[in-house]
Backbone and ligand atoms as CSV (ligand in chain L), in Angstrom:
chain,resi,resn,atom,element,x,y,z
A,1,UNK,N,N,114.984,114.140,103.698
A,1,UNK,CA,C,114.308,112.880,104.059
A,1,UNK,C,C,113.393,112.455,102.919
A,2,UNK,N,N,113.873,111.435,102.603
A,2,UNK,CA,C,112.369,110.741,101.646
A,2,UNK,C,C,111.248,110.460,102.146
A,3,UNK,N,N,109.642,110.881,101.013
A,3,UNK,CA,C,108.937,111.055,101.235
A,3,UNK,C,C,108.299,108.987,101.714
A,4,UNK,N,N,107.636,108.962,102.334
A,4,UNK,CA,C,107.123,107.929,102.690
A,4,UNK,C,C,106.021,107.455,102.124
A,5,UNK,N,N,106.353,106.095,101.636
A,5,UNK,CA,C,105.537,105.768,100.656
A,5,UNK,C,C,104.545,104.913,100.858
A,6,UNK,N,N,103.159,104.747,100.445
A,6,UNK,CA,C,102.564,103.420,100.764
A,6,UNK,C,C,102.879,102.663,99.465
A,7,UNK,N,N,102.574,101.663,99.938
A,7,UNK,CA,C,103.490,100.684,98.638
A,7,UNK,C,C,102.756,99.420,99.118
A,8,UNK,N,N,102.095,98.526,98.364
A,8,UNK,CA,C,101.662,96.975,98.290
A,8,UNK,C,C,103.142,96.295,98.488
A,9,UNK,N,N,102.493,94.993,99.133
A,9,UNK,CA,C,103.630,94.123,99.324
A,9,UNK,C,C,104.295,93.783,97.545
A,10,UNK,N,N,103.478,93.617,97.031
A,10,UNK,CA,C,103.650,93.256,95.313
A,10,UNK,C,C,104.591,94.266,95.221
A,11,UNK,N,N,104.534,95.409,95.149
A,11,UNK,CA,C,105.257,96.335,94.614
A,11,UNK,C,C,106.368,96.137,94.956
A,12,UNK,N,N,106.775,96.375,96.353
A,12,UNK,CA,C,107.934,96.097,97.120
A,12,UNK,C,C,108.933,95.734,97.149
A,13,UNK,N,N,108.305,93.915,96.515
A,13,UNK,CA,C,108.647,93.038,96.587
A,13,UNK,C,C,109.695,92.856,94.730
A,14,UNK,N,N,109.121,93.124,93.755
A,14,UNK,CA,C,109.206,93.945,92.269
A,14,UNK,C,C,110.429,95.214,92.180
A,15,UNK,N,N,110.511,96.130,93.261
A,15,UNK,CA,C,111.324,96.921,93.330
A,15,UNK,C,C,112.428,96.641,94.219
A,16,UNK,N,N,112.142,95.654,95.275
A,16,UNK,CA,C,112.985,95.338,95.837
A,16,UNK,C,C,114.459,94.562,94.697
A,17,UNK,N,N,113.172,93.400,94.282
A,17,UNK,CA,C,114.191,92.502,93.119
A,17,UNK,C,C,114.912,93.226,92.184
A,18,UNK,N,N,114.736,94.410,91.998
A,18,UNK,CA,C,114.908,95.251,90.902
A,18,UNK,C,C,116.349,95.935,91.268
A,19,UNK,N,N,116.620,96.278,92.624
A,19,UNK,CA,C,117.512,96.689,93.345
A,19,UNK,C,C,118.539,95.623,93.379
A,20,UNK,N,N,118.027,94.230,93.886
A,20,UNK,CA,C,118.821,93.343,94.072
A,20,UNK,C,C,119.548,92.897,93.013
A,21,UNK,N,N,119.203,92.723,91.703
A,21,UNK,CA,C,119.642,92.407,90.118
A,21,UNK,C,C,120.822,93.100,90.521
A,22,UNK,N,N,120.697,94.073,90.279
A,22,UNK,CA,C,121.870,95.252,90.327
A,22,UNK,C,C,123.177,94.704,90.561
A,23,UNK,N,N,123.208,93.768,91.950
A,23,UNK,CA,C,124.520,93.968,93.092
A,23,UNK,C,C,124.344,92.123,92.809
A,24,UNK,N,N,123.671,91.377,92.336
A,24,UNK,CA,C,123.448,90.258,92.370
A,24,UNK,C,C,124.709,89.491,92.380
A,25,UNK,N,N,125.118,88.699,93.374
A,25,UNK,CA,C,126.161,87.791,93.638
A,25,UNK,C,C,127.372,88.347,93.805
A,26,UNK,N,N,127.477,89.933,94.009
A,26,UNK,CA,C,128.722,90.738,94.835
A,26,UNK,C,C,128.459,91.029,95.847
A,27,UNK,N,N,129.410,90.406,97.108
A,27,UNK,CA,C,129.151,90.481,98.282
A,27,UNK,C,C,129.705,91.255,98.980
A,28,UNK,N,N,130.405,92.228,98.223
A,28,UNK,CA,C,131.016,93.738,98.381
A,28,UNK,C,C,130.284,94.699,98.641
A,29,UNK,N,N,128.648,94.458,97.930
A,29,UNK,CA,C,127.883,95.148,97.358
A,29,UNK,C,C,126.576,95.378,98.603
A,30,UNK,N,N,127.116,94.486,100.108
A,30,UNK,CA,C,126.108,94.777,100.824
A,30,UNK,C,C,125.338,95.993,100.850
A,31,UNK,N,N,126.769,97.030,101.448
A,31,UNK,CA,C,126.599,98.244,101.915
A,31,UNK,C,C,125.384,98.993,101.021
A,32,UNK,N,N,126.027,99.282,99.764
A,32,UNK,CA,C,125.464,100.024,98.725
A,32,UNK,C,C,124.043,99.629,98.641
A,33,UNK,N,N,123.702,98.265,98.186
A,33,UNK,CA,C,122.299,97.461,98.250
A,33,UNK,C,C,121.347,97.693,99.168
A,34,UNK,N,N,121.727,97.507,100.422
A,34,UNK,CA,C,120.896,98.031,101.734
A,34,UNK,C,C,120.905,99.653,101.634
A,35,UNK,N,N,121.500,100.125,101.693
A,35,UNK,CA,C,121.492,101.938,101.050
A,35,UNK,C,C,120.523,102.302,99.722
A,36,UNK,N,N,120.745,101.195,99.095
A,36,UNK,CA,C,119.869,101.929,98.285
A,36,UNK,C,C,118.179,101.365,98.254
A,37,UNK,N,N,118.012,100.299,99.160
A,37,UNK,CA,C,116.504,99.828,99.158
A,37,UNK,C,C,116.190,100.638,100.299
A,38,UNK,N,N,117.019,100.983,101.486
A,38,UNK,CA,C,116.619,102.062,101.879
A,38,UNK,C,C,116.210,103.385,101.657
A,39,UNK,N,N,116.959,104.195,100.618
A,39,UNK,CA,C,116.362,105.491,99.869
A,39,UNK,C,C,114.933,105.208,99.542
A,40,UNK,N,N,115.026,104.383,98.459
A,40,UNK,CA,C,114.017,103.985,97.381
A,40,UNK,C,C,112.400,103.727,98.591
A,41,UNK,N,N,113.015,103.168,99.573
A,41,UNK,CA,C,111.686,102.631,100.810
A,41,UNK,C,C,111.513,102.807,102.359
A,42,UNK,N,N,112.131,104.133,102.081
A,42,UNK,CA,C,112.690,104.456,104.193
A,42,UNK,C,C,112.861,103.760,104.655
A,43,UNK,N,N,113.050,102.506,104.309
A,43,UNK,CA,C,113.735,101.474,105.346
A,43,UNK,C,C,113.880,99.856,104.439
A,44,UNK,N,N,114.479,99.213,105.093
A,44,UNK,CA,C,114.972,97.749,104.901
A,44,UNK,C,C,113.734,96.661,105.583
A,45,UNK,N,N,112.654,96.621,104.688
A,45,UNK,CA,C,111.832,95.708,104.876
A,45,UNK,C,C,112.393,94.230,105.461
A,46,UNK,N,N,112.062,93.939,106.882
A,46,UNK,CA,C,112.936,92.439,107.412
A,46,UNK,C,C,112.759,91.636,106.652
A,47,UNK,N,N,111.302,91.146,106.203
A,47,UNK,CA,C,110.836,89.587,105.319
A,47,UNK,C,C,111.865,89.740,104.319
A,48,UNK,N,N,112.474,90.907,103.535
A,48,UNK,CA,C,113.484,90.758,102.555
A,48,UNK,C,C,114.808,90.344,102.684
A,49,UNK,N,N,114.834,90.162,104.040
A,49,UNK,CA,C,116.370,89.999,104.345
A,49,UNK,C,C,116.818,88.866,103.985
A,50,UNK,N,N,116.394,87.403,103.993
A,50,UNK,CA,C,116.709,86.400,103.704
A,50,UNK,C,C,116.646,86.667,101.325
A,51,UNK,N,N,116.285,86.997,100.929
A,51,UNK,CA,C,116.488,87.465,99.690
A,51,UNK,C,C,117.432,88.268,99.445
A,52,UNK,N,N,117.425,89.211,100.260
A,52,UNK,CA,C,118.756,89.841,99.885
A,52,UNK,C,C,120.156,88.875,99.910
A,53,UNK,N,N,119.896,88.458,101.025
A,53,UNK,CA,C,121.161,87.553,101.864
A,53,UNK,C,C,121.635,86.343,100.595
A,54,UNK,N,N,120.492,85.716,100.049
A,54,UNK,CA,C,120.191,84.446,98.711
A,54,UNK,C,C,121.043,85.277,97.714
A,55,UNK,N,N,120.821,86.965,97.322
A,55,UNK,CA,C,121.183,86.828,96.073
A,55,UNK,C,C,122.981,87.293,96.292
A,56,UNK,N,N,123.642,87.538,97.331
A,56,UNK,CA,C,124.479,87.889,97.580
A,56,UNK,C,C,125.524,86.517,97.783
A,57,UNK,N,N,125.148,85.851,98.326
A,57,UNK,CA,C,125.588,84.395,98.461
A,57,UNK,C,C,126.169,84.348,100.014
A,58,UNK,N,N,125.254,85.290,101.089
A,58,UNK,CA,C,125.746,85.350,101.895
A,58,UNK,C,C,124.510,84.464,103.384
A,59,UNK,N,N,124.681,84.530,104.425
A,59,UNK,CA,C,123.646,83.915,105.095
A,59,UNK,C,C,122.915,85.620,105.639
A,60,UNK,N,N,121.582,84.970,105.911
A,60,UNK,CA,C,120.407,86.243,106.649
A,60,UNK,C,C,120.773,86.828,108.079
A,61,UNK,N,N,121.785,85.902,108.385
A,61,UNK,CA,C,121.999,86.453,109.750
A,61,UNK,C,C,123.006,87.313,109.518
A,62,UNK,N,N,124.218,87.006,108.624
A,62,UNK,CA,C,125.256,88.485,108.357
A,62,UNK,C,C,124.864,89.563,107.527
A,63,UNK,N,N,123.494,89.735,107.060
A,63,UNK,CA,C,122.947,90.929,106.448
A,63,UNK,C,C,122.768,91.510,107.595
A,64,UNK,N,N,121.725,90.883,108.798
A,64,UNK,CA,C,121.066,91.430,109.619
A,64,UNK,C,C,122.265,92.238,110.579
A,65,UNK,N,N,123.385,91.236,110.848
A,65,UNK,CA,C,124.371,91.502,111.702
A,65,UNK,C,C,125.107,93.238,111.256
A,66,UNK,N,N,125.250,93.041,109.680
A,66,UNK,CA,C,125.700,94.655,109.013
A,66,UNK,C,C,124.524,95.336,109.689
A,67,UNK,N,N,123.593,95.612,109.084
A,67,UNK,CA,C,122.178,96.302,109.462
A,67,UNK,C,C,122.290,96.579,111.032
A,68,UNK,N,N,122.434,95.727,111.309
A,68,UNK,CA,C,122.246,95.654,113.211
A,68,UNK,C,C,123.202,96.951,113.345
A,69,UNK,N,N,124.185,96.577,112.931
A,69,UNK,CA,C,125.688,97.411,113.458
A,69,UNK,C,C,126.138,99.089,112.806
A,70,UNK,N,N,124.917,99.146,111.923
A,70,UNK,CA,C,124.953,100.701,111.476
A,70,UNK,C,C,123.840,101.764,111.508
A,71,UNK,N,N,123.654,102.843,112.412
A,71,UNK,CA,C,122.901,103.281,113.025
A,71,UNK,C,C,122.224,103.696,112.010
A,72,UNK,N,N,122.721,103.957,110.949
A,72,UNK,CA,C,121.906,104.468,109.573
A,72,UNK,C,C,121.000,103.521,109.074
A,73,UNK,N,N,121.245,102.736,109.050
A,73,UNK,CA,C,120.191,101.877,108.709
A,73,UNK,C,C,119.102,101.042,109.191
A,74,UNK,N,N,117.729,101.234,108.700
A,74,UNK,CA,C,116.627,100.992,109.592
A,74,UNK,C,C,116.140,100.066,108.880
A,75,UNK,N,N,115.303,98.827,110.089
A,75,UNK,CA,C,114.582,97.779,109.273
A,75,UNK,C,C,112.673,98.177,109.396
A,76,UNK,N,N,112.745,99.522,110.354
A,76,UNK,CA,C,111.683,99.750,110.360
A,76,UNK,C,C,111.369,101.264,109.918
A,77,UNK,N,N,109.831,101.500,109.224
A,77,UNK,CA,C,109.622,102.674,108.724
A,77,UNK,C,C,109.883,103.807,109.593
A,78,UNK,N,N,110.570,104.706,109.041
A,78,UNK,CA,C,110.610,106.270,110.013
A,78,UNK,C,C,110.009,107.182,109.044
A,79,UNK,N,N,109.297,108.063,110.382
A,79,UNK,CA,C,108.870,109.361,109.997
A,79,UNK,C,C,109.334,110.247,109.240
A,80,UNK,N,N,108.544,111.187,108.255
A,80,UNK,CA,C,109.145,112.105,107.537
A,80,UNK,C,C,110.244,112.950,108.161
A,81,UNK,N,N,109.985,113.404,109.256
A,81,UNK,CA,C,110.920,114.369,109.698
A,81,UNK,C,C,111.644,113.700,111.280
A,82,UNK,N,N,112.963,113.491,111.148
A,82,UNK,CA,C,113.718,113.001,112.129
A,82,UNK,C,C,113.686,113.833,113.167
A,83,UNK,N,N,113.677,113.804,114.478
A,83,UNK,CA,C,113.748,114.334,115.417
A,83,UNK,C,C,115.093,113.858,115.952
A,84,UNK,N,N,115.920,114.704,116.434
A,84,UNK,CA,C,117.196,114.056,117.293
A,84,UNK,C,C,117.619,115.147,118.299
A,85,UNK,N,N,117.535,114.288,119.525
A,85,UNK,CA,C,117.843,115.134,120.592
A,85,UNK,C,C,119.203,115.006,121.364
A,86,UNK,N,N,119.923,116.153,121.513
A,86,UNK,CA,C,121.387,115.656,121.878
A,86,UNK,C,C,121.115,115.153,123.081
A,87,UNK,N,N,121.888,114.275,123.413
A,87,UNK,CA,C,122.190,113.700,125.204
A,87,UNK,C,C,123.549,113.817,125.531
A,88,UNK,N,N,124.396,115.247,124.909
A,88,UNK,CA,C,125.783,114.687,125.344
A,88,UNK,C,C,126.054,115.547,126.320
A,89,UNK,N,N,127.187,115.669,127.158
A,89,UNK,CA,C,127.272,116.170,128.022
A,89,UNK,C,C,127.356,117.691,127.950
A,90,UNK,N,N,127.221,118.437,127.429
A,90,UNK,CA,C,127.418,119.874,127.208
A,90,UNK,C,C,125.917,120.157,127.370
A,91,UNK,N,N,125.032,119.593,126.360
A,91,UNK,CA,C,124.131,119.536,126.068
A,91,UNK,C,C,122.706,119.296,127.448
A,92,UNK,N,N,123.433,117.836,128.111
A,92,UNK,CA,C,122.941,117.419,129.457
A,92,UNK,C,C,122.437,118.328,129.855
A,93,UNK,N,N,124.178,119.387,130.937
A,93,UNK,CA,C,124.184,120.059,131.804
A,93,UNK,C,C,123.150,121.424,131.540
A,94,UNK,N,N,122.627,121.748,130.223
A,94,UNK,CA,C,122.280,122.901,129.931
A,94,UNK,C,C,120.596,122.731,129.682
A,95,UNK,N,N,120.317,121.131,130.292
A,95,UNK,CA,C,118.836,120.937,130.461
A,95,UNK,C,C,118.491,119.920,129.022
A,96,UNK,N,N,119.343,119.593,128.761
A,96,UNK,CA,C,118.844,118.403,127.340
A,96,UNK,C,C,117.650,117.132,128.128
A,97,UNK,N,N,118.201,116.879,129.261
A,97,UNK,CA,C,117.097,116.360,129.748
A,97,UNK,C,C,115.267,116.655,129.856
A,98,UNK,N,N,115.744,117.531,130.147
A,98,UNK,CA,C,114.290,118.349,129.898
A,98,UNK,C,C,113.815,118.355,128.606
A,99,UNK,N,N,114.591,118.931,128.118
A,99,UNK,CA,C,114.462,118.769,126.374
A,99,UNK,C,C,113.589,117.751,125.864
A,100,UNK,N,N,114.475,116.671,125.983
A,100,UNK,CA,C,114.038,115.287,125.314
A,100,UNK,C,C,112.806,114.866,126.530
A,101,UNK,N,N,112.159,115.441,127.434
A,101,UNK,CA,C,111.051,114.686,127.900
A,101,UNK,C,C,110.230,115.628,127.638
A,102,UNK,N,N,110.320,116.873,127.296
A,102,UNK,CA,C,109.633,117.646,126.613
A,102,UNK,C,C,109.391,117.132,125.343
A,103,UNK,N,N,110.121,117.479,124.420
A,103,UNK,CA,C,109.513,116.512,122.911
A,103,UNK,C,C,109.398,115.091,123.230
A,104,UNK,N,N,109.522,114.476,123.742
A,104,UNK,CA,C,108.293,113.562,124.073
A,104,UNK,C,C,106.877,113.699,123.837
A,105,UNK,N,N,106.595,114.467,125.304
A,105,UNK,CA,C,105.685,114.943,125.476
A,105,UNK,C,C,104.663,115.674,124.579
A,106,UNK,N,N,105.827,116.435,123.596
A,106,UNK,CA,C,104.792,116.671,122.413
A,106,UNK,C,C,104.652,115.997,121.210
A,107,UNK,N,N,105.175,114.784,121.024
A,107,UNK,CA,C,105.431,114.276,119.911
A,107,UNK,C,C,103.960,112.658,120.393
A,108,UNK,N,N,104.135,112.593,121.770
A,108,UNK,CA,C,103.485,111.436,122.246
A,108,UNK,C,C,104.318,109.857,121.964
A,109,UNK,N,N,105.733,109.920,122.066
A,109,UNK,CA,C,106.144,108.874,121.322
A,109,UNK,C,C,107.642,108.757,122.667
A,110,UNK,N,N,108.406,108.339,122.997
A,110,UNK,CA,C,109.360,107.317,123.113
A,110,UNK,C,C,110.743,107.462,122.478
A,111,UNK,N,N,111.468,107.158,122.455
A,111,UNK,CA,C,112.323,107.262,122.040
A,111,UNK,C,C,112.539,106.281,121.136
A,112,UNK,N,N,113.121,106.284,119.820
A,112,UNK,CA,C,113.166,105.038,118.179
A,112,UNK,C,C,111.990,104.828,118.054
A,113,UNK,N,N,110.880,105.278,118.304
A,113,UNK,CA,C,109.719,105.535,117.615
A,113,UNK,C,C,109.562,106.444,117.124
A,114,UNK,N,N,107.950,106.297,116.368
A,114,UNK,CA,C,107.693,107.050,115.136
A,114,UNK,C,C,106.511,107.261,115.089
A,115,UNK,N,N,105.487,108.644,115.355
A,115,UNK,CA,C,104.477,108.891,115.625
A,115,UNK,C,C,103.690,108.491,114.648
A,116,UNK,N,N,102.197,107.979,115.078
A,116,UNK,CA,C,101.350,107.240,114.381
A,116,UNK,C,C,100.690,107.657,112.827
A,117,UNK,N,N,100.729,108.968,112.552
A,117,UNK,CA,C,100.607,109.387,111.170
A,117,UNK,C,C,102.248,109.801,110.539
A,118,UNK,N,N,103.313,109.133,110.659
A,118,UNK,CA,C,104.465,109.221,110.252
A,118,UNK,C,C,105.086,110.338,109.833
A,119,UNK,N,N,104.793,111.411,110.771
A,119,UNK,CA,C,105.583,112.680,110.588
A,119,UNK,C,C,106.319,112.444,111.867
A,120,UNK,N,N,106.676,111.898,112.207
A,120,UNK,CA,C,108.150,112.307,113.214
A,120,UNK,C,C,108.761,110.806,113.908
A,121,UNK,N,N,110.051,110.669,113.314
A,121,UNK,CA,C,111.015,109.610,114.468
A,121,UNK,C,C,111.566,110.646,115.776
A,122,UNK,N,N,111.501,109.763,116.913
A,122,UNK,CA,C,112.615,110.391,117.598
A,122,UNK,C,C,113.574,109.453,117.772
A,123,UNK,N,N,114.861,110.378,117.777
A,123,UNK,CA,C,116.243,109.567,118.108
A,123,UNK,C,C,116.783,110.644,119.017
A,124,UNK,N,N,117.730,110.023,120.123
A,124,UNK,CA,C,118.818,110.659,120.714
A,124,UNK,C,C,120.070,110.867,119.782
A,125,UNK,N,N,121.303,111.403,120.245
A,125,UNK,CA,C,122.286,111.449,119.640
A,125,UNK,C,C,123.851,111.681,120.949
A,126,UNK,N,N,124.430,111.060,120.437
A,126,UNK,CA,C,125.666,111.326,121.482
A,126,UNK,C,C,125.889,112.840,121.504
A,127,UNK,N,N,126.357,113.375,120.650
A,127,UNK,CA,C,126.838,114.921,120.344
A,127,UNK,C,C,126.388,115.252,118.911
A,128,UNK,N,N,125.510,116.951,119.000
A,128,UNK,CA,C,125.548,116.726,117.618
A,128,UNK,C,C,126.772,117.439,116.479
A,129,UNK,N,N,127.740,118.189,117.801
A,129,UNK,CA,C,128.882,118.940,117.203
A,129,UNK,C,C,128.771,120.222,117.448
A,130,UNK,N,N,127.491,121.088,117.903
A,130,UNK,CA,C,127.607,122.627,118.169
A,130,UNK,C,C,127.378,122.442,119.954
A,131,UNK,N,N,128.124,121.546,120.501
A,131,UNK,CA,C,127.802,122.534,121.500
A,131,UNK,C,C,127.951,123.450,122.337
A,132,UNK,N,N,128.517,124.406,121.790
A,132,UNK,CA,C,128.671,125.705,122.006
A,132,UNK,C,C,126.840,126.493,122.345
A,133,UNK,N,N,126.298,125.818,121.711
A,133,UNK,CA,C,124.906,126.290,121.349
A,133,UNK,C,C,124.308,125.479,121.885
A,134,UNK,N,N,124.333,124.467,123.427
A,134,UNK,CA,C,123.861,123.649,124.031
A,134,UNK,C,C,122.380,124.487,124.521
A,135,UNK,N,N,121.527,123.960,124.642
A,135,UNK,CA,C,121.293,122.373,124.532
A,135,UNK,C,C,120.467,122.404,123.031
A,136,UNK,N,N,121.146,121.501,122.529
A,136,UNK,CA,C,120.289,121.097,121.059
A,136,UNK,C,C,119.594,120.216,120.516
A,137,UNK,N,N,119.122,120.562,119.676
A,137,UNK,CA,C,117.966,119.389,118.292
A,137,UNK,C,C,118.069,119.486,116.885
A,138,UNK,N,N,118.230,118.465,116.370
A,138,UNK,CA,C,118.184,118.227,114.810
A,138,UNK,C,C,116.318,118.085,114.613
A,139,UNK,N,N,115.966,118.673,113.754
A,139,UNK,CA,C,115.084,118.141,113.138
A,139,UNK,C,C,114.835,118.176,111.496
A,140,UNK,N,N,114.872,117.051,110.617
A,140,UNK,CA,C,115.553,116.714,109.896
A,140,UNK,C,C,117.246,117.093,109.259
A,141,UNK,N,N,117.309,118.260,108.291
A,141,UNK,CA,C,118.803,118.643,108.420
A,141,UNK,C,C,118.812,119.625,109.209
A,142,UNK,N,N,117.901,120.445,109.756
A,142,UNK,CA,C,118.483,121.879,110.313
A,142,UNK,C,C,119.004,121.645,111.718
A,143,UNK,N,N,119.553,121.962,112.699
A,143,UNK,CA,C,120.083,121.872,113.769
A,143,UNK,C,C,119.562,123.258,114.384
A,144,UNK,N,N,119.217,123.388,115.849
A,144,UNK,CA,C,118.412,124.333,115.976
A,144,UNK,C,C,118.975,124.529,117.548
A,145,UNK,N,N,119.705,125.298,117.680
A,145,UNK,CA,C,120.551,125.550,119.524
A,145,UNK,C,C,119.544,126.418,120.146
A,146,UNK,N,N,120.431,126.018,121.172
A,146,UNK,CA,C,119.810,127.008,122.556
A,146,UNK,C,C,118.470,126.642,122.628
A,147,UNK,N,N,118.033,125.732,122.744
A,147,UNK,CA,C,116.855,125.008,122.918
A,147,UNK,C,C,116.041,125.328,124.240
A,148,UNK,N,N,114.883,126.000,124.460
A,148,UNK,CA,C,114.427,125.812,125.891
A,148,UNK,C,C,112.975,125.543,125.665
A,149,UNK,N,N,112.326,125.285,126.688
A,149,UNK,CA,C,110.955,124.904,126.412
A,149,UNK,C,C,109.608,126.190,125.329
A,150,UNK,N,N,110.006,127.248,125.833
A,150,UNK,CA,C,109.459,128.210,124.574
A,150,UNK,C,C,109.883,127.978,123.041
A,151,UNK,N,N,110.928,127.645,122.682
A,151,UNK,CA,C,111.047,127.696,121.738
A,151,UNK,C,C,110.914,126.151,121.093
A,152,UNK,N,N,110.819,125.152,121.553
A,152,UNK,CA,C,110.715,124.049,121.587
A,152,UNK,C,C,109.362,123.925,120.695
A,153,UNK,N,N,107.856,124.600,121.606
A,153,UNK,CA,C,106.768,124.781,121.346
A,153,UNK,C,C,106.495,125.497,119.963
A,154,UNK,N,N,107.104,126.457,120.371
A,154,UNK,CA,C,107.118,126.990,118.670
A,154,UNK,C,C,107.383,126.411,117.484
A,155,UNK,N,N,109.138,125.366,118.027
A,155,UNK,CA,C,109.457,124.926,116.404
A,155,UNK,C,C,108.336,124.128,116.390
A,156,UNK,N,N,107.891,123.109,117.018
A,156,UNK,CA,C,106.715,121.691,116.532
A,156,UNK,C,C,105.550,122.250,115.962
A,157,UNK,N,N,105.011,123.751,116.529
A,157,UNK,CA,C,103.826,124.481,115.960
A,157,UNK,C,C,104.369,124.607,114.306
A,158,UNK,N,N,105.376,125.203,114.219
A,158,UNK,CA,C,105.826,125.681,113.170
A,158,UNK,C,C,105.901,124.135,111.807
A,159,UNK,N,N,106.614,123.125,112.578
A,159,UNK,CA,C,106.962,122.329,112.140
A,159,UNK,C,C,105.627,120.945,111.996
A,160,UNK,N,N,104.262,121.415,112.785
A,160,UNK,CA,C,103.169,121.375,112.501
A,160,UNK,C,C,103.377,119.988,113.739
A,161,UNK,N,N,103.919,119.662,114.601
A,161,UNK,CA,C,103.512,119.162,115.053
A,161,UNK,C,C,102.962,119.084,116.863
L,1,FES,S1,S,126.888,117.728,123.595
L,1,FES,FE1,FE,125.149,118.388,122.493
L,1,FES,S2,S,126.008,119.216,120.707
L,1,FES,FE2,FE,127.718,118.426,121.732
């Protein structure tokens, strides 16, 4: 996960353009463009969208519409460390419910939010692929099974939150 930056609108705005040069008037070049002002800024600042959209030769509403339609990509800042809690059915039956109102509970946040000193998004997830090892959590890359409320407590201690 990239580190989260404070950054002036000036700056932003300078690095943003800087990104945009790049891909300027290839409209092939959405994908990559939004990918990479995302690295560079954990997320896709909205006020930029109509600029992006100008230098591409495309309208603000089919940037937004890509953006809209790919879960990877965010128009709002996320936390250093992703939280993702499975909700799939393997996962369900083995108390994922609990799970995810448990980290809630310790995170103080909601679900697609992002706790107020920006160490943690939470997201759900359909499946995260082990579940053999139901019920599970991603937090950032590691994936962490067999999840129950003891150990839950521990990783966030551990994981400082
Ligand atoms: S249902 Fe949770 S990992 Fe597959």
């Amino acid at each position: 996960m990239n580190e989260i930056k404070t950054i002036s609108e000036d700056d932003l705005l300078a690095g943003i353009k800087e990104i945009i040069a790049e891909y300027s008037g290839q409209k092939w070049a959405l994908i990559p463009l939004v990918q990479k002002i995302q690295n560079e800024f954990g997320h896709i600042p909205p006020q930029f969208i109509p600029l992006i959209a100008g230098s591409l030769g495309l309208f603000p509403s089919e940037v937004q519409g890509v953006i809209s339609f790919y879960s990877q990509l965010y128009t709002t800042p996320r936390g250093k460390n992703v939280v993702r809690v499975c909700r799939g059915t393997a996962c369900h039956v083995r108390g994922g419910k609990t799970i995810l109102k448990l980290v809630k509970q310790h995170l103080q946040i909601e679900e697609d939010q992002t706790t107020a000193d920006m160490e943690y998004t939470l997201e759900t997830v359909a499946c995260i692929g082990v579940c053999a090892l139901a019920p599970n959590i991603v937090i950032g890359n590691q994936v962490y099974g067999n999840i129950n409320p003891k150990k839950l407590g521990q990783l966030f201690k551990r994981n400082g939150g």
